[in-house]
N, C-alpha and C positions, 0 to 999 in steps of 0.2 A: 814696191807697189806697182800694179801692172799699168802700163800708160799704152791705149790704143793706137796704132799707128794711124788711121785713119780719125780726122774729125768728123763727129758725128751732129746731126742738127737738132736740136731740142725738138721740135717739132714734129717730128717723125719719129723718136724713140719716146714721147709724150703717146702718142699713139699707138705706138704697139703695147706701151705698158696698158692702155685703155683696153684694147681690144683683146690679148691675153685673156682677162678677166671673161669671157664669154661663156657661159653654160652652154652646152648643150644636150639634151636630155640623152639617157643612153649612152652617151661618148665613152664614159667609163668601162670597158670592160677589160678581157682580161690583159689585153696589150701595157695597160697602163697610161698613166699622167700623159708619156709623150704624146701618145696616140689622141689621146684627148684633145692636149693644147694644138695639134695639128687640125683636127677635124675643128676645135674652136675659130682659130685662123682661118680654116677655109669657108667658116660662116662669113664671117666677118670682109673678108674679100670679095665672098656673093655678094656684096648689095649692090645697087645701083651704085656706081658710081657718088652721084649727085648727092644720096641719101648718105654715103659712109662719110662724105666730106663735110656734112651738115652734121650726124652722130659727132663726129669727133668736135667739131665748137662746141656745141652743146657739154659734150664731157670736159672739155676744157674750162668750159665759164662754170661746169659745177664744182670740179675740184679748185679752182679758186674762190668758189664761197664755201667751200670745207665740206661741200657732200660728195661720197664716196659712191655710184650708183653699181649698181649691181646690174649687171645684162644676162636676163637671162633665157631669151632667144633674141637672135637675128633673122638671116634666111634659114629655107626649109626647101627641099625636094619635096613634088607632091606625093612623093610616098611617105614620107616623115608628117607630113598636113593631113594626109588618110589613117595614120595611126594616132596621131594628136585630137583628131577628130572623133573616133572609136571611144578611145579613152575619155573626151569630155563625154560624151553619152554613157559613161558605167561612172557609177558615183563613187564605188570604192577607189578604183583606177582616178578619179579627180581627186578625190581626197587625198588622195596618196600623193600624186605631183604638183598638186596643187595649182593645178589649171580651171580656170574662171570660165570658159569659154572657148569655142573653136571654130573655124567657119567650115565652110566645104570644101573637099578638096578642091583645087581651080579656081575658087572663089576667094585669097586671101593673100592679102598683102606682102606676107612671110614671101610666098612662094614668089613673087615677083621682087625682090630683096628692098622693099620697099617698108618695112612694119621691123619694129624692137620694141620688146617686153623688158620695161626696166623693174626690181623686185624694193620694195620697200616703200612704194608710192602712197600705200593706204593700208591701214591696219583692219582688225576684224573678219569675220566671215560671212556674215549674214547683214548685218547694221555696219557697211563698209563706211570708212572716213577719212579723208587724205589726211597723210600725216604732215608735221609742219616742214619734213622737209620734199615729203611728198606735193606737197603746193609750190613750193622753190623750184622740183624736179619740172612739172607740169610748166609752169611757165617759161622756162627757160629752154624746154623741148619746142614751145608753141614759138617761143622767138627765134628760133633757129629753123623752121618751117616742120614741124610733127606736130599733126592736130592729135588731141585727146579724143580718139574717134568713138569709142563707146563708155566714157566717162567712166563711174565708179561698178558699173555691169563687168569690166573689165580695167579697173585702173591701171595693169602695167604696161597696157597696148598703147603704142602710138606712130601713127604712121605720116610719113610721107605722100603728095600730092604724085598720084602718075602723071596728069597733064602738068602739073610745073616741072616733073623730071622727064617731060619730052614724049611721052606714049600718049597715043587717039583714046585709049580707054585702059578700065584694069585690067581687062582681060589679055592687050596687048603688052600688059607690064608684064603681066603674069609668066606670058608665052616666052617673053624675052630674057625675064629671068631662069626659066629653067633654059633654056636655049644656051647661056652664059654660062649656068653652071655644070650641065652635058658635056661644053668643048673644053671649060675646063679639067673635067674628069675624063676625059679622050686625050689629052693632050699628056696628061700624069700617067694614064696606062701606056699607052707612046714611051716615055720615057722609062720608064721599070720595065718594060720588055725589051727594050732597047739595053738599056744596064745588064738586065739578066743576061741576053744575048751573050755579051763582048766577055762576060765572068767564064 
């Protein structure tokens, strides 16, 4: 049986198995799984700070009342929010991914890693209704500080306050999350050019 040399802290590998679990749309192609769980992880990294540390109680106090939630966006670059956005305006294209709604690019909470789309919140498509563990999910988001910003118009959205996570407005969350995510992807091309380099 293989035994870690390293101890590992519940708490931290609670949360990776949480965050793992992240969709994100397109991630799939032809790289595969890996690629995918890589780009899921680097959503889930984008968020504020404040907001990924709030996510994970949240998923912790649901998987101890035995709800399983499904995430199925975090952050977004405002080019992923312009095509998210396209697509809720063509109805085949929303039928298809099954997108409720989408703000403007610049305009939305994704992009400032502040907003998660949990999937299973409310059934139906026209005559939506929270399901019973959709009401469990909702509350226990709203105690963990994620208001239910556009109710059943959009039941998987729930975002985080930018003034309680320290920004003058959204627009300053906004700027700050893509800014966050920029020098992260400057810092990874840094590195593989660097690698490629030395080979």
């Amino acid at each position: 049986m293989f035994q870690p040399k390293t101890k590992l802290s519940p708490i931290p590998v609670a949360v990776c198995v949480c965050l793992i679990a992240i969709v994100y749309p397109g991630a799939r192609e032809a790289d595969g799984r890996s690629r995918a769980r890589t780009l899921d992880r680097d959503r889930a990294s984008a968020l504020d700070p404040q907001a990924r540390a709030q996510l994970n109680s949240a998923m912790r106090e649901m998987r101890r009342r035995g709800i399983r939630p499904r995430v199925n966006s975090t952050f977004r670059s405002s080019a992923e929010q312009r095509a998210i956005y396209r697509c809720a305006h063509n109805r085949r294209c929303r039928m298809r991914r099954g997108i409720y709604g989408a703000r403007r690019p610049g305009t939305s909470m994704h992009e400032a890693g502040l907003a998660v789309d949990l999937g299973g919140v409310a059934a139906g498509r026209r005559q939506r209704r929270l399901t019973p563990k959709g009401r469990q999910m909702v509350r226990i988001m709203r105690k963990h500080g994620f208001a239910w910003r556009y109710g059943l118009k959009d039941p998987a959205h729930f975002e985080a306050s930018s003034r309680r996570a320290g920004y003058r407005s959204e627009e300053a969350a906004i700027r700050a999350g893509q800014r966050r995510w920029l020098a992260k992807h400057q810092v990874r091309h840094r590195v593989a050019r660097n690698r490629y380099a030395k080979s």
